[in-house]
N, C-alpha and C positions, 0 to 999 in steps of 0.2 A: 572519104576521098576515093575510094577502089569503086564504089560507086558510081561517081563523077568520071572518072577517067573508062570503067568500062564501056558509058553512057555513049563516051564520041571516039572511041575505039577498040577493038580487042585484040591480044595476044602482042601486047605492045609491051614492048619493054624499057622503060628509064634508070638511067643512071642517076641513085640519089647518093650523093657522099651521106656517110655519118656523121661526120659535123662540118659546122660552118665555123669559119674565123672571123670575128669581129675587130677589123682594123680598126677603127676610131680614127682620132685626128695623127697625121703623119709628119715627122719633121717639125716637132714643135717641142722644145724640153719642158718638164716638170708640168704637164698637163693635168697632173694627179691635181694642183691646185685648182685647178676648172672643175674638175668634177667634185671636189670637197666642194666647192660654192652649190654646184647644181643640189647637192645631198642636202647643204641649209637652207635653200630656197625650197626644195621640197618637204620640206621638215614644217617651212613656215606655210606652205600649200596647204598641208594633212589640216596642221589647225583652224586655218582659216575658214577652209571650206569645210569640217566639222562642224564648227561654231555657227555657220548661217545656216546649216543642215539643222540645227541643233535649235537655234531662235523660231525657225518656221516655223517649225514640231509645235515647239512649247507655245505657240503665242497664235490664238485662235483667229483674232484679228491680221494675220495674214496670213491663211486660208482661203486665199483667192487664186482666181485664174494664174493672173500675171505671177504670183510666188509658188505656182506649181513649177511654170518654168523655168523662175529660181535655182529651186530645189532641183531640177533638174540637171540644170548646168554648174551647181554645187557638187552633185551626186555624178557627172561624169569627169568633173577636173577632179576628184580624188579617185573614181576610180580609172581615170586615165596619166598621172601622174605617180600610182602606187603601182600600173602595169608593164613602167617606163624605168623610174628612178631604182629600186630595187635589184632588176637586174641590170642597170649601168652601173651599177653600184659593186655590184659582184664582179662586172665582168673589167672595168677596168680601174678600180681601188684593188681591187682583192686579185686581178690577174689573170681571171676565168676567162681567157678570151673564145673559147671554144663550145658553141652552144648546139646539140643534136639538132639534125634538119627536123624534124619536127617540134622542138621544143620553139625553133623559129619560125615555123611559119603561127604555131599559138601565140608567137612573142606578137610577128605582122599583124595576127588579126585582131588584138584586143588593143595596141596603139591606134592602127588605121580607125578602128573604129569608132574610139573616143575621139579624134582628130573631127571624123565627120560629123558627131556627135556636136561636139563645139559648134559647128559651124550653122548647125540648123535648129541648135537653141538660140543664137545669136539672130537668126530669121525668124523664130516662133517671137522672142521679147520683141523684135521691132513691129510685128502686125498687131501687139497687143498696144504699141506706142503711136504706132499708125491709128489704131482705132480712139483709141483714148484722145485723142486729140483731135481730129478730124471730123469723126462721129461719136461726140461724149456723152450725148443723149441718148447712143445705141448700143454703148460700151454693153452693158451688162446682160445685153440680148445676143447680141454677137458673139462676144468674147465670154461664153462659159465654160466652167468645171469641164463638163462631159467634152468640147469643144477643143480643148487644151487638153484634156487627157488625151484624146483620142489623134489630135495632132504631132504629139510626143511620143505615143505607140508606134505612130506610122512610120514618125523616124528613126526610130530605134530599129523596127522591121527592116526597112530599108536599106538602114545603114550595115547591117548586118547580112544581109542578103548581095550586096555590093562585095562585099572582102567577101564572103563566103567565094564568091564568083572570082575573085581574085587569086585566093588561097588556091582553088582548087584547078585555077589554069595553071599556077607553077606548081604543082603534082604533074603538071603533064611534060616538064622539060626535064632534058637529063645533064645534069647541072656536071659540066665537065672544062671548060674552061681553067676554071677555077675555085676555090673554095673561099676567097677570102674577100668579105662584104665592105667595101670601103664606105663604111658609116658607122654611127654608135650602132645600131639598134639593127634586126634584119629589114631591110627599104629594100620594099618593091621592086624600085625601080632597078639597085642596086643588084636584085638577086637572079633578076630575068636575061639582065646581059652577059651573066655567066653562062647560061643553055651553047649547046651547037646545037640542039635539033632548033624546029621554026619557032619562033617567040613572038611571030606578029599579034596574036591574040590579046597578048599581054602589053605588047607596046599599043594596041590599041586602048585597052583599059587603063592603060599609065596618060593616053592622052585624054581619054574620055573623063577620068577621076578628078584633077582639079576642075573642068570645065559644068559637072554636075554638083561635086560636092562643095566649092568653094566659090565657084565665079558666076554661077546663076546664083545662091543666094547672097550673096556682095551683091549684084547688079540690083536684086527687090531692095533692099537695104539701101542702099543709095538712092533707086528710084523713091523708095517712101519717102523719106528726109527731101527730095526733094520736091514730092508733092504737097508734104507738111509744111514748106516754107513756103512754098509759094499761096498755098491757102493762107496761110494768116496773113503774109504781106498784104492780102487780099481782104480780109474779114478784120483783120485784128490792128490794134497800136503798136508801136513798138515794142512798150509795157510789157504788152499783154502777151508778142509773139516771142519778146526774152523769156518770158514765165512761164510758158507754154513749152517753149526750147530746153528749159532746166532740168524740165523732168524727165530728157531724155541724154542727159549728159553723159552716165553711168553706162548706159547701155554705146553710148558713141563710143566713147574709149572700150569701152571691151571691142568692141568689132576696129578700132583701130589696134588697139596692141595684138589681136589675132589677126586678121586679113592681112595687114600690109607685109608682114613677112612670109607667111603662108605661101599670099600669091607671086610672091617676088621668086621664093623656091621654087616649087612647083611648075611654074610658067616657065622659065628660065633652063631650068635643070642644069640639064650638063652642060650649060654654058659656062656655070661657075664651079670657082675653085671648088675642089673637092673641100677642103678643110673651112671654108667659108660657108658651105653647103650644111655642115656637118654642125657647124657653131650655129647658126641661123634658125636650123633644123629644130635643135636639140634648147635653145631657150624658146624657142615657139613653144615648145610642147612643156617646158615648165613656167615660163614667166607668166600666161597665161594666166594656167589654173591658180597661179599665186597671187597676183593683181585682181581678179576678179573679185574673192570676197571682200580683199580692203576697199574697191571703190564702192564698192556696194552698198559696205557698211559707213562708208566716208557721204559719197552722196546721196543716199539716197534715205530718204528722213523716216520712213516706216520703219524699217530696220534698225537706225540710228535709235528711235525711240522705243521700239520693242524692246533692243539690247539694255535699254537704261532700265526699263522697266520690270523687265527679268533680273537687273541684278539689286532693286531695291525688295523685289518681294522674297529674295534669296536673304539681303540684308537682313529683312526685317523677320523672316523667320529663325535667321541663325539667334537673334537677340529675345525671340520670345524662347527659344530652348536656352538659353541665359540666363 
């Protein structure tokens, strides 16, 4: 970060406190029972998304594109729920309210970045749903291995390179206002309007952030689904455009239980209640990673039948060592 800040000025000096206060939610009694809920629904996250980490591995047959990006969005809801609940867990069960300014801005960039994470495996599943449907005859020329690797690198880059950019514009303010961050977790948004020196930079990136990471890919998301309906209504029966609709069930509810709160925060901000903001926030970023492997494994029939399949050849070995 000494880097960064010599880069676009020298011999500047900022006021950084040593730590930051983690308000959390305000004026509300016995809150500790919200956050024991948040700890078992995280609890029930870790396995879930293990377990379809765990089935893809094992089960050769899906080794394809589309369960790259699976595993994917398996592999950032634990490790974006294990970067989250842990320390919410300490900081208000245990009483730590107080987190070193740096330990916060590592707390900012490993949330932020699972968040947009989420958001652009949710865009990678839908073009593969797109394709598969639309052009199924060209599925597996379009949509390959190297294709989907290298789609999931870009955004990982990306989304990395965004918070890096983020991170290193609040290194440049001198945080004196205040110390105490009216959220769980250290929020951007919430840390920038502490600075007295300028912070436009950064209220730029707080306007630009939902608008790149959340509401251009919701709008391809939305435009695909509704390019796909309207080709079948076009090409297909009803039959055939319910059928064709099914297999994209799993992937609609994930982008509804993620987007609609998401962009309702985000967009909104400081219009709403603080403590609304806070609640909203803070099951987005767990119900998510927690819902995701159940519907997955609920609708979606490859998985549902790998899973059986792995636990009869587990069966059936525990009874030939019998």
């Amino acid at each position: 970060m000494n880097l960064f800040n010599s880069a676009l000025g020298e011999n500047i000096t900022f006021v950084r406190p040593a730590y930051l206060l983690i308000s959390g939610l305000s004026g509300i009694q016995e809150m500790k029972h919200y956050y024991v809920f948040l700890c078992f629904v995280y609890i029930v996250s870790v396995v879930g998304n293990t377990t379809v980490m765990a089935v893809i591995c094992l089960d050769r047959n899906l080794r394809t594109p589309k369960y790259i990006a699976v595993f994917n969005l398996a592999f950032v809801d634990l490790l974006g729920s294990s970067s989250l609940m842990p320390k919410l867990i300490d900081i208000f069960l245990f009483n730590h309210r107080y987190i070193s300014y740096n330990d916060c801005l590592t707390f900012l960039f490993f949330c932020y970045t699972c968040l947009c994470m989420q958001s652009f495996n949710l865009l990678t599943l839908s073009y593969d749903r797109l394709i598969a449907i639309i052009h199924p005859l060209h599925y597996h020329v379009k949509v390959t291995h190297r294709f989907m690797m290298a789609s999931i690198v870009s955004f990982w880059v990306f989304a990395i390179i965004v918070n890096l950019i983020s991170v290193g514009l609040l290194t440049r303010l001198s945080i004196c206002r205040s110390v105490s961050i009216n959220s769980y977790f250290c929020d951007h948004g919430q840390i920038y309007r502490l600075a007295c020196n300028d912070n436009f930079p950064n209220y730029v990136i707080s306007c630009l952030f939902p608008v790149l990471i959340f509401w251009l890919p919701f709008l391809f998301i939305l435009l695909s689904y509704l390019y796909i309906g309207c080709t079948l209504a076009k090409v297909a029966t009803v039959q055939e455009g319910l059928k064709a609709f099914k297999t994209c069930t799993a992937h609609l509810s994930l982008v509804a239980i993620y987007f609609i709160p998401v962009l309702i925060t985000f967009t909104l901000m400081e219009k709403i209640n603080p403590n609304a903001r806070i609640v909203n926030l803070s099951l987005t970023s767990i119900l998510p990673p927690t819902l995701n492997p159940i519907i997955y494994v609920l609708q979606t029939q490859e998985i549902k039948k790998s899973f059986k399949r792995l636990l009869k050849i587990r069966g059936k070995s525990q009874m030939i060592k019998k």
